[in-house]
C-alpha positions in Angstrom: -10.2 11.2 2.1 -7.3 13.4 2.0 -4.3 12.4 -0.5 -1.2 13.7 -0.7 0.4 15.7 -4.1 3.8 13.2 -3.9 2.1 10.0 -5.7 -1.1 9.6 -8.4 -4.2 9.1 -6.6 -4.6 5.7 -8.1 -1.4 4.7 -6.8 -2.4 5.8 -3.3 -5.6 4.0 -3.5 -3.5 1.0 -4.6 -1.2 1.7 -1.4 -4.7 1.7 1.1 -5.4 -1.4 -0.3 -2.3 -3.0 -0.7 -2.4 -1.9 3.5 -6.0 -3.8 4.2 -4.2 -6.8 2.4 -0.9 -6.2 4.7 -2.4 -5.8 7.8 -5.2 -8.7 7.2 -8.3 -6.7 6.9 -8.6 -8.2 3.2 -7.2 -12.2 3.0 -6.7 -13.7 0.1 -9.6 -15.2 -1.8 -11.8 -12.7 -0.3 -14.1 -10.5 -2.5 -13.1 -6.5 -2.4 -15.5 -3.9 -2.8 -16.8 -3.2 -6.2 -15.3 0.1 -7.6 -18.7 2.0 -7.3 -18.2 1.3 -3.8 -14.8 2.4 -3.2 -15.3 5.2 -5.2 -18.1 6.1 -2.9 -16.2 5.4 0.4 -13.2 7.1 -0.5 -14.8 9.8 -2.6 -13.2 9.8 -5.7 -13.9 9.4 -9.2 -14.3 5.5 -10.2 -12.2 5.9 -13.2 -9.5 6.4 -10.3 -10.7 3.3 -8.4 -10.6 1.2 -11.7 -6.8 2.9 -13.1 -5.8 1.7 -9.1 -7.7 -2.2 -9.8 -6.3 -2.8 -13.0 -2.8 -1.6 -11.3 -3.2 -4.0 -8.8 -4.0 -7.0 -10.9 -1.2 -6.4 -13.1 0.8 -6.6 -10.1 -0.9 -9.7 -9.9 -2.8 -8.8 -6.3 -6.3 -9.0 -6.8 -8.0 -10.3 -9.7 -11.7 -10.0 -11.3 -14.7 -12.6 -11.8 -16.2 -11.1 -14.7 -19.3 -10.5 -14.0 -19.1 -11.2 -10.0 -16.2 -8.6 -9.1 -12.7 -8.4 -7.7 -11.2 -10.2 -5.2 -7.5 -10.6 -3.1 -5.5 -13.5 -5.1 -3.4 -16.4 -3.9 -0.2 -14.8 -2.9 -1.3 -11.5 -2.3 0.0 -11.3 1.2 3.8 -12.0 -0.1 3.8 -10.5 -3.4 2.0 -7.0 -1.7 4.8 -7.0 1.1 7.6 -7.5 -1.8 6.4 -4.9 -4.4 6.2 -2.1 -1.2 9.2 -2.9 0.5 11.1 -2.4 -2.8 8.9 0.8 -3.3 10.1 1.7 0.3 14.1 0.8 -0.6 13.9 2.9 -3.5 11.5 5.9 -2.7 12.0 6.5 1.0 15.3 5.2 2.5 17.0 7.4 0.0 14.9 10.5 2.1 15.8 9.0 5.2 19.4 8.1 4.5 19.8 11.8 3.6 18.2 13.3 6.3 20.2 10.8 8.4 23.4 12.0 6.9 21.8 15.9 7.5 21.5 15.3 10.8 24.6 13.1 11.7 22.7 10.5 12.6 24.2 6.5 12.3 22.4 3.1 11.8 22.8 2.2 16.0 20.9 5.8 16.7 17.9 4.7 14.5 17.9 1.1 15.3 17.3 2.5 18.8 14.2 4.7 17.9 12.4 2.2 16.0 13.0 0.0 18.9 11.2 2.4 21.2 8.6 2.8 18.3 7.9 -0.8 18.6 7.6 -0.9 22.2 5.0 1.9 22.2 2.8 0.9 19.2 2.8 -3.1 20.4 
């Protein structure tokens, strides 16, 4: 897996699985891969995996069994889509409002492109 230089690889890892949560793959109550295994898929070292688990369950998004592993908790779904959209209102709208600005570009010109983004990716 390729990561990018802009965020800690732990908090990128966090970010793909915050995504599988998101988008369903994971529900809550459901058991996540161990992070041997995650390590292994996403080739990294497992301290990384672990540094990206305990991040997560401090955010109060997946939690551990001892002894049986992790798993997505209760409210995962809402408290994932909270903690990223703030990330998103304070890490990349300030990108986008400047390049918007750069550009000359207003709120009605964007509200049409991600309408015809939606169109194509539905």
């Amino acid at each position: 897996m390729e990561f990018h230089k802009k965020d800690a690889i732990y908090l990128q890892i966090a970010d793909i699985i915050c995504e599988k949560i998101l988008t369903r793959q994971w529900r809550e109550g459901e058991k996540i891969p161990s992070v041997r295994d995650m390590a292994v898929t996403i080739e990294v070292n497992p301290n990384t995996v672990m540094r990206a688990y305990a991040h997560l369950q401090e955010k109060e998004i997946i939690f551990n069994k001892r002894g049986i592993g992790y798993f997505v908790a209760d409210n995962a779904y809402r408290t994932t889509r909270t903690l990223m959209k703030s990330n998103f209102v304070k890490t990349d709208l300030p990108h986008v409002y400047a390049t918007m600005e750069l550009l000359d570009m207003d709120l009605d010109e964007l509200a049409d492109l991600f309408k015809q983004y939606r169109e194509k990716n539905s």
